[in-house]
C-alpha positions in Angstrom: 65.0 -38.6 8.0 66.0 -41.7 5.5 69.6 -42.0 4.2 71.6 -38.4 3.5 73.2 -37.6 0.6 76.1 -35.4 0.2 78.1 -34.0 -2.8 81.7 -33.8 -2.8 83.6 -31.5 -5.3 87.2 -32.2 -6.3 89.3 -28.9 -6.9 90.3 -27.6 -3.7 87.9 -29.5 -2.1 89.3 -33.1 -2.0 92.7 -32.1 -3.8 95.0 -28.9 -4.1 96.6 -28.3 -6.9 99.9 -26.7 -6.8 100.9 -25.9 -10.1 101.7 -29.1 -11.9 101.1 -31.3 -8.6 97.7 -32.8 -6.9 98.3 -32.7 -3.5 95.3 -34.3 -1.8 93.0 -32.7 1.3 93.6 -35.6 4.1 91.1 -34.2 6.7 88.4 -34.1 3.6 89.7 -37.4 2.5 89.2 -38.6 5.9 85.8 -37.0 6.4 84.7 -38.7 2.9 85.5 -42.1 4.4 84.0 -41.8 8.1 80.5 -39.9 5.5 80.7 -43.5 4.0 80.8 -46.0 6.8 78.6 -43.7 8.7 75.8 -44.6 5.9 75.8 -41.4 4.0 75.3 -41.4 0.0 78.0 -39.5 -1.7 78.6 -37.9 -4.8 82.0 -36.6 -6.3 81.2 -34.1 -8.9 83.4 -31.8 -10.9 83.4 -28.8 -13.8 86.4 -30.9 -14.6 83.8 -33.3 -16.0 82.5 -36.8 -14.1 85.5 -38.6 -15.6 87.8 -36.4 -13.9 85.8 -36.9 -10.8 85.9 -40.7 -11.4 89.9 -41.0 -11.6 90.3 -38.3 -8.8 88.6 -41.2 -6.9 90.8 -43.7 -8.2 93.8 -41.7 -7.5 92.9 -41.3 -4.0 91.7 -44.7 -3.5 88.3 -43.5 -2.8 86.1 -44.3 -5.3 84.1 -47.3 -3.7 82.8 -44.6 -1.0 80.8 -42.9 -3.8 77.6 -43.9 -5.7 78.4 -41.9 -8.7 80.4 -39.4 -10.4 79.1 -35.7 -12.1 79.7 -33.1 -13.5 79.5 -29.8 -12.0 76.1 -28.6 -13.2 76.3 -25.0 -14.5 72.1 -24.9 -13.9 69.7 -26.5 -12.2 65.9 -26.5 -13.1 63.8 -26.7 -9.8 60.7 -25.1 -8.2 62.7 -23.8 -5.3 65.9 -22.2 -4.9 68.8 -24.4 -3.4 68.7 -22.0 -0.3 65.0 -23.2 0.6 66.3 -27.3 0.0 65.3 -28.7 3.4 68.0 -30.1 4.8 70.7 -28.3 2.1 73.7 -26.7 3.7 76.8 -25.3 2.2 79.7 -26.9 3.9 83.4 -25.2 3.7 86.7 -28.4 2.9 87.9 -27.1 6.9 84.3 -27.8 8.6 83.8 -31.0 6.3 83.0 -33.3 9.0 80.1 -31.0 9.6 78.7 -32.8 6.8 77.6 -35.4 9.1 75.3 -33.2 11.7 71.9 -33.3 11.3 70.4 -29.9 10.0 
């Protein structure tokens, strides 16, 4: 298998928000960094928008670890259904070092 790629959301995923406050996921912060030097491709993508995504990054002072920035989509068009992606798992923020293990 070539190069992985993984998709990161923002919104308790990578940060919290408690009412007004951001308060950032270390252990998925972590995990997004060791993803990175361990020669994964990452994505940070939000239904906040791919701006929001981008200066969530910049916040956290993450945003050379990913290739790009998205938004959430809201559809996908594809001949297969994301459960039959080879490859394609659903990772939980708590088990995000998972990321990493090969499927």
């Amino acid at each position: 298998m070539g190069p992985r790629t993984v998709f990161v959301d923002v919104d308790d995923t990578l940060v919290r928000s408690i009412g007004a406050k951001r308060v950032p996921m270390p252990g998925v912060v972590q995990t997004v960094k060791g993803l990175k030097s361990g020669g994964m491709t990452l994505f940070l993508w939000s239904s906040g928008s791919a701006n929001y995504a981008r200066q969530s990054a910049v916040e956290l002072g993450i945003e050379d670890g990913f290739a790009g920035f998205l938004p959430k989509p809201d559809a996908y068009i594809d001949d297969q259904a994301v459960s039959d992606w080879r490859y394609c798992r659903h990772v939980l923020p708590a088990n995000a070092a998972d990321a990493a293990d090969p499927v």
